[in-house]
N, C-alpha and C positions, 0 to 999 in steps of 0.2 A: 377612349384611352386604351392602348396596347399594352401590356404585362407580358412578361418575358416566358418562354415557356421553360420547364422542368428540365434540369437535365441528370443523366442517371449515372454513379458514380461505382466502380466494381466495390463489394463491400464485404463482410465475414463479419456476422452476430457471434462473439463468443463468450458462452463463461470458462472464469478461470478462479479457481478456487472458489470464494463466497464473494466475488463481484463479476461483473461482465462491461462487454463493451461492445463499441464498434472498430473491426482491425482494418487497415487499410496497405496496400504497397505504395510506396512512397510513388510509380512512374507512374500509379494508375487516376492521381490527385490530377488538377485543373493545372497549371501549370504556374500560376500564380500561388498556387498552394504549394506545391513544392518546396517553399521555403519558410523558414520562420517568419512572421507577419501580421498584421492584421488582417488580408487574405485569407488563410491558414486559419486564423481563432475564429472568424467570421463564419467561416466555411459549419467547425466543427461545431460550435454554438448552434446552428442552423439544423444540420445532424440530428443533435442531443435533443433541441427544443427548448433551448435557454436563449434568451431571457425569461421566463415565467412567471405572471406576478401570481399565477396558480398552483404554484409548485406542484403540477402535475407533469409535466411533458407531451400532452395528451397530443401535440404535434411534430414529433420525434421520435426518438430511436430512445432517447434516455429512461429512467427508472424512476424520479424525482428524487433521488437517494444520492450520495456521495458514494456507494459498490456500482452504480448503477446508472451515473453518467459523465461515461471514461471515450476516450478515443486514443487509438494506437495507430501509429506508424513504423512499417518496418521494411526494411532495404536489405539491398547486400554489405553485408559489411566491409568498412574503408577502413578497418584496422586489423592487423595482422593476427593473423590464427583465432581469427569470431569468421561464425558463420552471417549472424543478421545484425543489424545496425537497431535495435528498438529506442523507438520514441514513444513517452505516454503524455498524453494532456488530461488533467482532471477539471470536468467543465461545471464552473456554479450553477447552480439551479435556477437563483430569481437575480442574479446580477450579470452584464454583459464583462466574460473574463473566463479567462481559460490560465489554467496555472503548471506549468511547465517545471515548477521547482524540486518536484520530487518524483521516486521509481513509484511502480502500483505493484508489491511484492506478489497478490493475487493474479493479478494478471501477466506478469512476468510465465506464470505458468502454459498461461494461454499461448503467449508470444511465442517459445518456443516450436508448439504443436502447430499453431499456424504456420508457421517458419518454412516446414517440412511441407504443410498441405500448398502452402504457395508457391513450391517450386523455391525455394529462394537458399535451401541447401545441399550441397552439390551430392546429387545421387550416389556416387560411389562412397558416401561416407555414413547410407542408408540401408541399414541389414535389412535382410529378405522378413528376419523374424528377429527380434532380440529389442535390445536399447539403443537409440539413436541418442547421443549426447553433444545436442545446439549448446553451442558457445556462443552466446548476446553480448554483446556491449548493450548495457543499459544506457543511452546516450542523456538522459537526462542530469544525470550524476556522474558520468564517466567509470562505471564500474561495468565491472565482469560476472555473468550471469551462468550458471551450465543448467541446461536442462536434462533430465534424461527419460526421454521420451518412449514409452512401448512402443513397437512398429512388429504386427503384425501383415502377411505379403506384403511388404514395400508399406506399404499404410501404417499413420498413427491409428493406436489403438486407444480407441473413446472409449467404450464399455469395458465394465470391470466390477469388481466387489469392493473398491476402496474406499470406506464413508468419512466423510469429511464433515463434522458438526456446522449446521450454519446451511448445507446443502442438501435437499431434500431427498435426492439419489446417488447409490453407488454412479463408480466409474470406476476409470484405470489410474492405477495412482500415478502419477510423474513427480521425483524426486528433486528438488532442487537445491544446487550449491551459491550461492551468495560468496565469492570470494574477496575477500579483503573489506567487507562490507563498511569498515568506516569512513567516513570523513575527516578531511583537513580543516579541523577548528578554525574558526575567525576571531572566538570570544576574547573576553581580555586578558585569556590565560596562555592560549593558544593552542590547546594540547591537541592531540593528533586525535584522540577521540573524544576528549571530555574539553570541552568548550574553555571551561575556565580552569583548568587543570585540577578539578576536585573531583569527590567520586559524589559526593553533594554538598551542595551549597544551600543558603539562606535565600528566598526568593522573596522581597515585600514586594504583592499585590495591594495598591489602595484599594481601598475597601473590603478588602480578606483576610486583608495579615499579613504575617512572615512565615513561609512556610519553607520545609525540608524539601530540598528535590532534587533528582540526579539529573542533569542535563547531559544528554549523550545523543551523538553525532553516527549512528549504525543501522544501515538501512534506510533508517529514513531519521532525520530529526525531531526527537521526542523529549519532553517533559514530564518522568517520573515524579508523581507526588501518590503519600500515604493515603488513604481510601479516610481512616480515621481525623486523621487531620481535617479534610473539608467536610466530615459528617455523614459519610457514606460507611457503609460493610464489604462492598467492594463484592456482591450478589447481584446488584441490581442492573433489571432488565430498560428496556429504552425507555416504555410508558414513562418511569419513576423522573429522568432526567430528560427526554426530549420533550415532554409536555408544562417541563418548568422552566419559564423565563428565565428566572432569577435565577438557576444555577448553570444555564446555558450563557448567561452573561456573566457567571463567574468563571465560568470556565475558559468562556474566551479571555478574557483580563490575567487568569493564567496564565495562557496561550501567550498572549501578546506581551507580557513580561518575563517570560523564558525565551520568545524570540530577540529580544533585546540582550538579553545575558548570553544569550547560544552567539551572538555576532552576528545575526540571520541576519536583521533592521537593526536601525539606528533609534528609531522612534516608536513608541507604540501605536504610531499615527497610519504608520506603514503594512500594518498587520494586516488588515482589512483585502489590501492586494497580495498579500502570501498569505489564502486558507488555507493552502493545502499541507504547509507545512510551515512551523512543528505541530506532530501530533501529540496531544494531552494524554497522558494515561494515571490511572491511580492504581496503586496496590495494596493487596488485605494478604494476610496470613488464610491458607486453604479453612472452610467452614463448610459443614453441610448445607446442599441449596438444589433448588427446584433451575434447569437452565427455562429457555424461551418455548423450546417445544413440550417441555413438562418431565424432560426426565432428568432422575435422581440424579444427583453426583456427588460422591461422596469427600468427604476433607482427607481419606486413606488416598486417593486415587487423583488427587492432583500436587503438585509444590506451592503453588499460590494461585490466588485469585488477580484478575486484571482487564479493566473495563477502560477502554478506549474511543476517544471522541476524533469525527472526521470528519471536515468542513463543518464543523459546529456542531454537531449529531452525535452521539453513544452507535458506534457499530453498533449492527446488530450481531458481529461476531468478532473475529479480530484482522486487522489491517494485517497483510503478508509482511510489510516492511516491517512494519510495527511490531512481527511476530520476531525480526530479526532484530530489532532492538530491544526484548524482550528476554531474547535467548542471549546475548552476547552482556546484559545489563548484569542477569544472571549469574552468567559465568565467572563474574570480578567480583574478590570478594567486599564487604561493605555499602555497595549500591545497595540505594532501597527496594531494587525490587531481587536482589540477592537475600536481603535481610529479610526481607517476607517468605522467602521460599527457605528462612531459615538458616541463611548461612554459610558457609564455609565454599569448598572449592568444588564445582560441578559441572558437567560439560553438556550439561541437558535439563530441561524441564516439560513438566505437564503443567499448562496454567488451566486454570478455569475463564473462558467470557461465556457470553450470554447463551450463545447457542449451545455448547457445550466445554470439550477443553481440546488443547493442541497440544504436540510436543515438537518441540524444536531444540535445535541442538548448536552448540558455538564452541569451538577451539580459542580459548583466550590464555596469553602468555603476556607477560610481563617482562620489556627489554629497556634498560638504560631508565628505570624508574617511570616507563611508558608502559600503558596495557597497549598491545595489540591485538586484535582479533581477525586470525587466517581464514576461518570463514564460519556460516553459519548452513545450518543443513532442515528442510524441512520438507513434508510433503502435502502437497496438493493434488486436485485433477482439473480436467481441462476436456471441453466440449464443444462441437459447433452446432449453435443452436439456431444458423439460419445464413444461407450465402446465395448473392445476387448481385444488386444495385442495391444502392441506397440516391432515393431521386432528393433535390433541392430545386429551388425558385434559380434558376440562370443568372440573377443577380445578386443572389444574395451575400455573396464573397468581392463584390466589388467595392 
């Protein structure tokens, strides 16, 4: 019996904030992959190492983690004044499914830096030394990305002093603007950022309750609820909720009853094929606590606390999108994760997660009885941490 041989695909290992991936140029794929597909999710499944009923990846590129088995695609861009066209797929770990529905704000970071090392930004728009600012369409959600990248001789500049909690090593920091970050409501309210046109609503989960929780459309689709409300302090690290069933299945039942109120699904039957979004988050009022790597952090030195779940899992730090719906939730007054951080009118916050805290920042204004949010501002770094091929089974995409 003959089996097909290997064949080797140009690739870029990168981290980008507190996640990584595999980057890819859209001309350099199979040609089958080239488009959206089963080809395409086949392909990148194969990549990562998923299906795994090991949740390890032990035959992939992936991490066994949701930071840590991503694949990106990126082009020149087919829209006027963007540099690259970015696609991201967030690939399950033990199920055959790649989910296309949401930006990776983490790697958004990456995508820019890549952008410039793959040729795919037009030189004359690339200082000998200074800032390079890649303008992305984020094609997964139709939004507008800026990066702005250091570029030392002609080169992005990877090394740096910018520490970023969640990641083990300085780098060079690259700033990111998120403009217009919302979404167009589907819910039954319809509002342009808050789904049901409330700043929160009642949410009954069978078997949990009725609980408080902002639903909001910015960055990425998320489900604010109070940390006290499900029995949490809004401290705790992954041990405490990824090793319990019972609140991993409350969470999801969250999950899939705020996608139902956001307009995501129709059913909660449907959840199951959109993990990747919406993301759960809970928020506490700022408390002194111990983060993952063991240092202090004081309740003077952050606005709130907020621990966030991804494809099922408690990051271990915070989701970039999620930082953007954090910062922008923020910003309005009466959300609950406004009311946690205390109130009133602010156009930035420090939160506390696991690994330590972030600060992000969001311009929110209020027009015709509608919040809008011009954009949100945060910073990450961005490294290559390995560029080749990435080889596959010849068949494996067919």
């Amino acid at each position: 019996m003959s089996h097909p041989a290997q064949i080797k695909i140009p690739a870029t290992y990168m981290r980008g904030g507190t996640s990584k991936g595999v980057f890819f140029c859209l001309e350099d794929l199979p040609l089958s992959c080239q488009v959206p597909g089963a080809a395409r999710d086949k392909l990148f499944m194969r990549v990562i190492g998923s299906p795994d009923p090991y949740a390890k990846h032990t035959d992939g590129m992936g991490g066994a983690t949701s930071s840590t088995s991503k694949c990106v695609i990126l082009s020149r861009s087919t829209q006027p004044d963007h540099d690259v066209d970015y696609l991201y797929g967030q690939v399950a770990i033990d199920s055959a499914f790649v989910d296309w529905s949401g930006n990776c704000g983490n790697l958004s970071t990456a995508a820019g830096a890549f952008a410039i090392h793959a040729g795919l930004v037009d030189p004359a728009r690339i200082p000998d030394d200074g800032i390079c600012s890649v303008r992305i369409w984020q094609a997964n959600i139709g939004k507008t990305i800026i990066a702005h990248v250091p570029v030392t001789g002609g080169q992005v500049q990877e090394t740096g002093d910018f520490e970023l909690d969640g990641v083990t090593f300085p780098a060079a920091e690259i700033q990111l603007e998120f403009l217009d970050p919302a979404d167009e409501g589907e819910g039954e309210g319809g509002g342009a950022m808050f789904p049901t046109g409330n700043l929160v609503d009642d949410l009954v989960v069978p078997g949990v309750g009725t609980l408080e929780v902002t639903l909001i459309n910015a960055g990425i689709p998320t489900v604010f609820v109070n940390a006290a409300a499900i029995g949490y302090s809004g401290t705790e690290l992954q041990d405490a909720i990824n090793g319990d069933a019972k609140a991993l299945a409350m969470f999801e039942a969250i999950r899939a009853q705020g996608a139902v109120k956001m307009g995501l699904i129709s059913d909660v039957s449907q959840a199951a094929s959109r993990q990747h979004t919406p993301k759960v988050a809970f928020v506490a009022p700022p408390v002194d606590h111990v983060s993952s790597s063991g240092k202090a952090v004081k309740a003077s030195d952050i606005d709130l606390l907020v621990r966030a779940l991804s494809m099922g899992k408690l990051h271990h730090a915070m989701m970039g999108t999620a930082a953007v719906a954090i910062g922008t939730a923020a910003a309005i007054p009466g959300t609950l994760v406004n009311l946690a951080a205390g109130g009133g009118e602010r156009q930035s916050v420090v939160f506390g997660h696991p690994s330590g805290t972030l600060r992000v920042g969001a311009e929110a204004v209020q027009l015709d009885g509608q919040w809008q949010v011009k954009k949100a501002i945060m910073s990450r770094s961005a490294r290559i941490l390995m560029e080749g091929w990435v080889r596959v089974p010849g068949d494996c995409f067919e």
